[in-house]
C-alpha positions in Angstrom: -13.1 39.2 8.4 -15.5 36.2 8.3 -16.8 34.8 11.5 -19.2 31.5 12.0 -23.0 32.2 12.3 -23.2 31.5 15.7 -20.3 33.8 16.9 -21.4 36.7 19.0 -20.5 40.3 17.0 -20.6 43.2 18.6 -18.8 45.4 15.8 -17.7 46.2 12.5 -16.0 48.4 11.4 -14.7 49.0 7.7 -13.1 51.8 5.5 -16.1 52.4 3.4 -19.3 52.6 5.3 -22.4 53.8 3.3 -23.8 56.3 5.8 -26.1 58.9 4.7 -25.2 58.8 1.1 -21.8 58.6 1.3 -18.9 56.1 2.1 -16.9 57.1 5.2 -14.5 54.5 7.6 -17.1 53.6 10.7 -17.2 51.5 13.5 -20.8 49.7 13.3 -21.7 48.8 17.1 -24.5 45.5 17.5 -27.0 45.0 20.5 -29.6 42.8 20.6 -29.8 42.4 16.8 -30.3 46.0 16.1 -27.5 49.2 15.7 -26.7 50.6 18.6 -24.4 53.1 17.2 -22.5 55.0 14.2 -18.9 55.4 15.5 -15.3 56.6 13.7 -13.2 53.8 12.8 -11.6 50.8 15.0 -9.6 48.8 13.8 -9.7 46.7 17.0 -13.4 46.2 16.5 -14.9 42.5 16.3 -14.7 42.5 12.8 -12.8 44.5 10.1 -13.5 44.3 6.2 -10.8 44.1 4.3 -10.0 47.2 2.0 -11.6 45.8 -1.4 -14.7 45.2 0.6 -17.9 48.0 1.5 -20.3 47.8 4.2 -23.8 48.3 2.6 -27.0 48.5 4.7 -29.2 45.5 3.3 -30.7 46.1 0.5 -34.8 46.3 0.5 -36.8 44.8 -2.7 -40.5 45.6 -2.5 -41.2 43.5 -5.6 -40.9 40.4 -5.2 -42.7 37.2 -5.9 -42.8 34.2 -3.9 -46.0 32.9 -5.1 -46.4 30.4 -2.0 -48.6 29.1 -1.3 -50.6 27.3 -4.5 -47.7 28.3 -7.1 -44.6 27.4 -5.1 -43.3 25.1 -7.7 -42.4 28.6 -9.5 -41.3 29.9 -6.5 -41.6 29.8 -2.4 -40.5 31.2 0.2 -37.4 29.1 1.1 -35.8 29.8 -2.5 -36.8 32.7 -3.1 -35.5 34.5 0.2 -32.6 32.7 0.2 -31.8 33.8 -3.5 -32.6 37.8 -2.0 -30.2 37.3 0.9 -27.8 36.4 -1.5 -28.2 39.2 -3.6 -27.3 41.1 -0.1 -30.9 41.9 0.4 -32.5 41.9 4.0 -36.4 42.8 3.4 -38.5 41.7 0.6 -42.2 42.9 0.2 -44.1 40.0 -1.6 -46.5 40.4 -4.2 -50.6 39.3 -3.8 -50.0 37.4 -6.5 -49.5 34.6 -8.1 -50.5 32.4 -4.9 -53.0 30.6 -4.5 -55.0 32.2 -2.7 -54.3 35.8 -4.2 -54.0 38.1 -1.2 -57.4 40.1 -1.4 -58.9 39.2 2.0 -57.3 38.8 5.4 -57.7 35.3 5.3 -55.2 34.9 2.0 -52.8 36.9 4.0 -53.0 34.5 7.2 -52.7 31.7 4.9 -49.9 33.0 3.6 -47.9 33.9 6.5 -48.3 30.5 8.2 -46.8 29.3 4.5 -43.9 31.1 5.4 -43.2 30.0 8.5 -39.6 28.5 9.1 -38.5 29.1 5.7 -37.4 33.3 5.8 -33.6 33.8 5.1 -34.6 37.7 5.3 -37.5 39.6 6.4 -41.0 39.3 4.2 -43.5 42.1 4.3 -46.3 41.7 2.0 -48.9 43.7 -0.5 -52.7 43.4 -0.9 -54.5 43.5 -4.1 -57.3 45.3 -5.6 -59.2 43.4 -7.6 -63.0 44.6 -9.1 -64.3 42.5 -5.9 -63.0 43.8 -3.0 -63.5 47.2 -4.1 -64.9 48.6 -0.7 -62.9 46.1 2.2 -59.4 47.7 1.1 -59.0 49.0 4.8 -59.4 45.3 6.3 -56.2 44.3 4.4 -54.7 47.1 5.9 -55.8 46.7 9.3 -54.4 42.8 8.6 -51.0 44.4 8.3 -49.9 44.8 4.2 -48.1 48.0 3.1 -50.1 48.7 0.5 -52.6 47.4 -2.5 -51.4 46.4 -6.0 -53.7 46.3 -9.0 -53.3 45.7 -12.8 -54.5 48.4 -15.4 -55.0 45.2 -17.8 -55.1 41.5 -17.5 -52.6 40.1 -14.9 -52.1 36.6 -16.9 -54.2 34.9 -14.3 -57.7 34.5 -13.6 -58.4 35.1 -10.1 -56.8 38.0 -10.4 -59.0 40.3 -12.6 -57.4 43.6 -13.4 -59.3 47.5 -12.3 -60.8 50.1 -15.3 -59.9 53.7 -14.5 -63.3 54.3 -12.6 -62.2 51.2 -10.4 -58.7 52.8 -10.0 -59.9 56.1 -8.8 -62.5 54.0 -6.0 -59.6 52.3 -5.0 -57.3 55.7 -4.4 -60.5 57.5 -2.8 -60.9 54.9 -0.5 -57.6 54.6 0.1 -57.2 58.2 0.7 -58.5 58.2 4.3 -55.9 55.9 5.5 -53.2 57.5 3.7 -53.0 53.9 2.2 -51.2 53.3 -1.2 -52.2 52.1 -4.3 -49.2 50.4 -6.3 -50.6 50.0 -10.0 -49.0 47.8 -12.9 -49.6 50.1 -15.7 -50.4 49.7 -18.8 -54.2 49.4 -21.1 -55.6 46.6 -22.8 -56.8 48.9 -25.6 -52.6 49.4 -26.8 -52.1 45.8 -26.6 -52.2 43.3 -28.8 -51.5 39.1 -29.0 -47.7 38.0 -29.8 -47.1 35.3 -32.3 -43.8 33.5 -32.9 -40.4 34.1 -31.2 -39.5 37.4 -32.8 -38.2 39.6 -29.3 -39.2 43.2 -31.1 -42.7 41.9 -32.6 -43.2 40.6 -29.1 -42.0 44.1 -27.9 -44.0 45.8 -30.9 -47.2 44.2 -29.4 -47.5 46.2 -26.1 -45.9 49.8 -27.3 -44.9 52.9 -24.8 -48.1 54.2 -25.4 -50.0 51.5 -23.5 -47.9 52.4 -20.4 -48.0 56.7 -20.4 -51.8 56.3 -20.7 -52.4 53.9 -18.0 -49.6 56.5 -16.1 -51.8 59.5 -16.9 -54.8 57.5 -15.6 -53.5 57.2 -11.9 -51.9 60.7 -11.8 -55.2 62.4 -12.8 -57.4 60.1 -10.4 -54.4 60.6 -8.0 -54.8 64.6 -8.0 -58.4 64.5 -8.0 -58.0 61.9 -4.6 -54.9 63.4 -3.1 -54.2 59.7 -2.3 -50.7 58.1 -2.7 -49.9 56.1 -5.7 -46.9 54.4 -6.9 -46.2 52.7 -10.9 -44.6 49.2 -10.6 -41.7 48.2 -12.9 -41.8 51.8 -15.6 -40.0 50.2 -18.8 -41.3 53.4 -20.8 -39.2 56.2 -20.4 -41.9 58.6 -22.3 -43.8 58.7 -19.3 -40.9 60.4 -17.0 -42.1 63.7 -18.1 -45.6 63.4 -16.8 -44.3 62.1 -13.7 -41.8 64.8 -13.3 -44.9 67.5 -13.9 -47.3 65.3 -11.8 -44.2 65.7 -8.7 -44.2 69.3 -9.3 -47.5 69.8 -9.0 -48.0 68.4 -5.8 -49.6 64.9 -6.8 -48.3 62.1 -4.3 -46.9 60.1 -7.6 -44.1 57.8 -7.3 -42.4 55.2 -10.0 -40.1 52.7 -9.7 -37.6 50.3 -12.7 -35.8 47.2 -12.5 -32.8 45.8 -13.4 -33.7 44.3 -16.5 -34.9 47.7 -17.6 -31.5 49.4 -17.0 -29.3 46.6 -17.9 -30.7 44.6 -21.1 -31.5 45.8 -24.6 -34.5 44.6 -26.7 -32.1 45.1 -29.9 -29.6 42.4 -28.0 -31.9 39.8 -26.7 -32.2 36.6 -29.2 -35.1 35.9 -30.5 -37.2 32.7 -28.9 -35.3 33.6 -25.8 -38.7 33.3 -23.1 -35.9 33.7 -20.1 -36.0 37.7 -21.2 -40.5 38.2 -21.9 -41.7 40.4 -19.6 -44.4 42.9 -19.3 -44.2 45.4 -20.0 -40.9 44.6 -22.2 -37.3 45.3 -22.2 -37.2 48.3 -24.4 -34.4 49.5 -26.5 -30.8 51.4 -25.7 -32.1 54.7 -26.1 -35.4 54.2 -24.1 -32.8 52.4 -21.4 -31.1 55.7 -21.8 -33.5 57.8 -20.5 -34.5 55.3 -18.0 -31.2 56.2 -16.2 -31.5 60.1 -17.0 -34.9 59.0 -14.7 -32.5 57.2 -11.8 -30.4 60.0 -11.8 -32.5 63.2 -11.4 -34.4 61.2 -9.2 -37.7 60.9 -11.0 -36.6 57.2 -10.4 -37.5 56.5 -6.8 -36.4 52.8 -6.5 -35.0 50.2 -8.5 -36.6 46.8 -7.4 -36.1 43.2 -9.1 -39.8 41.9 -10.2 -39.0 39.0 -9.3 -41.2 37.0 -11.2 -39.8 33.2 -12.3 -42.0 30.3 -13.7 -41.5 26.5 -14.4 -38.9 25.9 -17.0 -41.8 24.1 -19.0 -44.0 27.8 -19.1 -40.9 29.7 -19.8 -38.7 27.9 -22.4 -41.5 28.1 -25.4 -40.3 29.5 -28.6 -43.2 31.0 -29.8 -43.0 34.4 -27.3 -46.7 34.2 -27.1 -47.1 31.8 -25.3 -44.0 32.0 -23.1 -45.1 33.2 -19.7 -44.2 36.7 -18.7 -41.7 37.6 -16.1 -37.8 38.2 -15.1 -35.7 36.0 -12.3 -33.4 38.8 -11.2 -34.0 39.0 -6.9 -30.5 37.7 -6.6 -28.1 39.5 -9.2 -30.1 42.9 -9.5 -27.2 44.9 -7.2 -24.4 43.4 -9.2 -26.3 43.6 -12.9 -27.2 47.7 -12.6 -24.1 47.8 -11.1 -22.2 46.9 -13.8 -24.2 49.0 -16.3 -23.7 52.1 -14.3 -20.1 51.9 -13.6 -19.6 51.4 -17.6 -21.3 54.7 -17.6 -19.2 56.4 -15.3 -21.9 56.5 -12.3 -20.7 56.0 -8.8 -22.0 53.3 -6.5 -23.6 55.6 -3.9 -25.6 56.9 -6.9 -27.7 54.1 -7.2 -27.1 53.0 -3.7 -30.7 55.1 -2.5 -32.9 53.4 -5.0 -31.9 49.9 -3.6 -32.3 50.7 -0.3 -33.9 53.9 1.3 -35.8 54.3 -1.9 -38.1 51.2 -1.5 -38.1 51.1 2.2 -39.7 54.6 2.0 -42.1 53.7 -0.3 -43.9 51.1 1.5 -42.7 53.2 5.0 -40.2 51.0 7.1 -37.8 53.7 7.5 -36.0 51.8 10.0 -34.8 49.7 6.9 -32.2 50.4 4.4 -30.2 52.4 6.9 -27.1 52.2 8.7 -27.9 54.1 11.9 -28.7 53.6 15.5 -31.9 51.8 16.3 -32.6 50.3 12.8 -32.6 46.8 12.7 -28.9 45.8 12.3 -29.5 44.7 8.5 -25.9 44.2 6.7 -24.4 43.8 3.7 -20.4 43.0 2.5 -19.7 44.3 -0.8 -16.8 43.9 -2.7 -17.4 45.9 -5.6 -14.8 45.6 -8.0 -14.8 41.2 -8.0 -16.6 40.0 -11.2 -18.1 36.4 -12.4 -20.2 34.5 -14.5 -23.6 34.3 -14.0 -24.6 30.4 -13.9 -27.8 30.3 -13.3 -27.3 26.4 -12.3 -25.8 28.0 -8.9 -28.6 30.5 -8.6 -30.4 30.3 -5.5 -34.0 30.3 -7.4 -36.4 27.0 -7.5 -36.0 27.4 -11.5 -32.9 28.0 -12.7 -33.4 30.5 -15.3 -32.1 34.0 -15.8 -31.6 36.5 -18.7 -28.2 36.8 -17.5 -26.8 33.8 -17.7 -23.4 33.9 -19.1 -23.3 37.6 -18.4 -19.7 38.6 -16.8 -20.6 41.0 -14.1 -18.7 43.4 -11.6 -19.8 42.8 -7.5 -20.4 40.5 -5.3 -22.3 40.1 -2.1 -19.4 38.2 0.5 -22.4 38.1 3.3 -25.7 39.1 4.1 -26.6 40.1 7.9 -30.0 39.8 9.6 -30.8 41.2 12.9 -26.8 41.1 13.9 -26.2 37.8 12.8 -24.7 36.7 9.0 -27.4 34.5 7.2 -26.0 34.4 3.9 -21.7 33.8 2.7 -20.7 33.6 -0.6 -18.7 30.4 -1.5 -21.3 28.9 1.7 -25.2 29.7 1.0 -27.8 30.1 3.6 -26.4 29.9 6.9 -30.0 30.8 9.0 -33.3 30.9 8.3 -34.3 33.9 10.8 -36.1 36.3 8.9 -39.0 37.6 10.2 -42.7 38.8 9.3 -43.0 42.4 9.6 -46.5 43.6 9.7 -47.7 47.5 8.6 -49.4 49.6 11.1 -49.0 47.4 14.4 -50.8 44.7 12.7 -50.2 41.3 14.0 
């Protein structure tokens, strides 16, 4: 089924296409680098997957971060897309931090988009931030074209990124309101937090408890109803706050949460102690908090699961003492085939998950055109073979650092190309065969 990079495809057809929640044998039709249309099966069409292989639409991450420029030596934007695309994902939205400059102003986003140039394996959309000083200028990053604005509830780790009180949360979501702009929060309060000492993984755990995160939740849902602005909670590790989330939905307040694979896949009782590869924050819980996490992707409290991307220097992650170990999981390129893994060894279909990997985060940050498989939306791809395992080495990781928590991890899935805009950027076995990804601006921006 493979063809070269440069070979003109016009079809695809397969046995299992994803389409509208389900898999069903299509015929996939290509003009002009977008889907021109959903037909039945042809087994004369350019190119036919083999049986053991699904045709996904490409994945959408809208956590990610590439940090370039000022940090790209933790990341940038050639690694880190290439590392998506290999993970079958097509659109990433990158984070407003940790660059250098932090995207608060129009100006840090130009910056950063010309640091992107030439590099994209997939397509990069990108998040503001609200910070205690912009306050007030939200809609200018909005007008320059980012989805949405992310703040923190509690020190981000870095300075020029200072983090909003709950009075500065609700004057973000008021003035937000307006535009019908959201307001992504990291969630959880300095107040429940305290200082990690020495490599123990459950007293780092023990030092920023569940409780930390519900009342940071509780913060943006109440300033959410009293705004009637849209607001999303980045990377939930607590399942205690599903509930107020589910009675926040009910209610009527525009609420929405998303998890990550290291959430649903890794167990604070399993991870070795002095092991920085696994610190995150907020942290891996334990198996019955991941538990619930997945009674959360299920019922669809859950609306996306999205990687976090979030890899530093070997020298800032590899301390032993967890407190000073910086904070933050590699996982844009095995997320799929990790939670994957997990839920088939619970019994859950692939098309289960298949919405919070795709339509899920592209309807967050509103590019429905993406994570789709229908006519006019761009013709984003992905080969799936779900049933082939392997090792994770994270040597042959696609990442500038090569760290991961799941290194040595056997797991179920693999990505046998990626395709952008009708043409494959990405083969297993072969790397990055194109670098044509593409900005794509909110609102008309450009």
């Amino acid at each position: 089924m493979s063809v070269a990079s440069s070979d003109r495809v016009e079809s695809i057809a397969a046995r299992r296409v994803y389409l509208d929640g389900a898999f069903a044998p299509a015929t996939v039709r290509l003009r002009d680098g977008l889907i021109a249309a959903v037909e039945p099966f042809d087994p004369s069409a350019d190119v036919v997957l083999d049986d053991a292989r699904v045709l996904l639409p490409g994945l959408v991450d809208s956590h990610v971060h590439l940090n370039e420029p000022g940090r790209t030596d933790w990341e940038g934007f050639a690694t880190g897309t290439a590392a998506a695309a290999a993970g079958g994902i097509t659109t990433v939205v990158e984070m407003p931090l940790n660059s250098i400059p932090v995207t608060i102003d129009p100006s840090a986003l130009a910056a950063k988009r010309a640091a992107a140039r030439g590099k994209l394996a997939v397509d990069v959309a990108y998040w503001g931030g609200a910070v205690p000083e912009n306050l007030g200028s939200l809609g200018a990053l909005l007008d320059a074209g980012v989805v949405g604005v992310k703040c923190f509830m509690a020190p981000s780790g870095i300075d020029e990124f200072g983090h909003l009180d709950a009075d500065g949360v609700e004057r973000a979501l008021a003035e937000l309101a307006p535009r019908d702009g959201l307001l992504i929060a990291h969630a959880e309060l300095d107040e429940h937090l305290s200082e990690a000492h020495g490599p123990g993984f459950r007293d780092f755990v023990a030092t920023r408890p569940p409780e930390g995160e519900v009342a940071a939740i509780r913060i943006v849902i109440e300033a959410a109803r009293r705004t009637g602005a849209r607001a999303h909670i980045v990377h939930v590790a607590a399942a205690d706050a599903l509930d107020d989330v589910r009675a926040a939905r009910a209610a009527g307040v525009r609420i929405t949460v998303e998890t990550c694979p290291h959430y649903l896949t890794l167990r604070a009782e399993e991870v070795p102690d002095g092991a920085g590869t696994f610190k995150c924050c907020p942290p891996i819980r334990d198996g019955a908090n991941q538990d619930r996490l997945w009674d959360g992707v299920l019922d669809g409290t859950i609306a996306a699961i999205v990687s976090d991307h979030s890899p530093a220097t070997a020298d800032l992650k590899l301390k032993p003492d967890l407190g000073e170990a910086w904070g933050g999981i590699a996982g844009v390129q095995t997320g799929l085939a990790a939670v994957w893994t997990e839920a088939r060894r619970r019994g859950i279909a692939l098309e289960r998950i298949l919405p919070l990997f795709t339509t899920g985060p592209a309807d967050l940050v509103r590019l429905a055109d993406r994570g789709r498989i229908a006519p006019g939306a761009p013709a984003h791809l992905a080969v799936f073979d779900p049933e082939a395992e392997f090792e994770v080495d994270a040597a042959r990781l696609e990442y500038r650092n090569k760290l991961s928590p799941w290194h040595g991890a056997r797991l179920r899935g693999v990505v046998a190309e990626t395709w952008l805009h009708g043409e494959v950027v990405y083969r297993h076995g072969e790397g990055v065969l194109a670098r044509s990804g593409r900005d794509v601006l909110a609102g008309g921006a450009e």
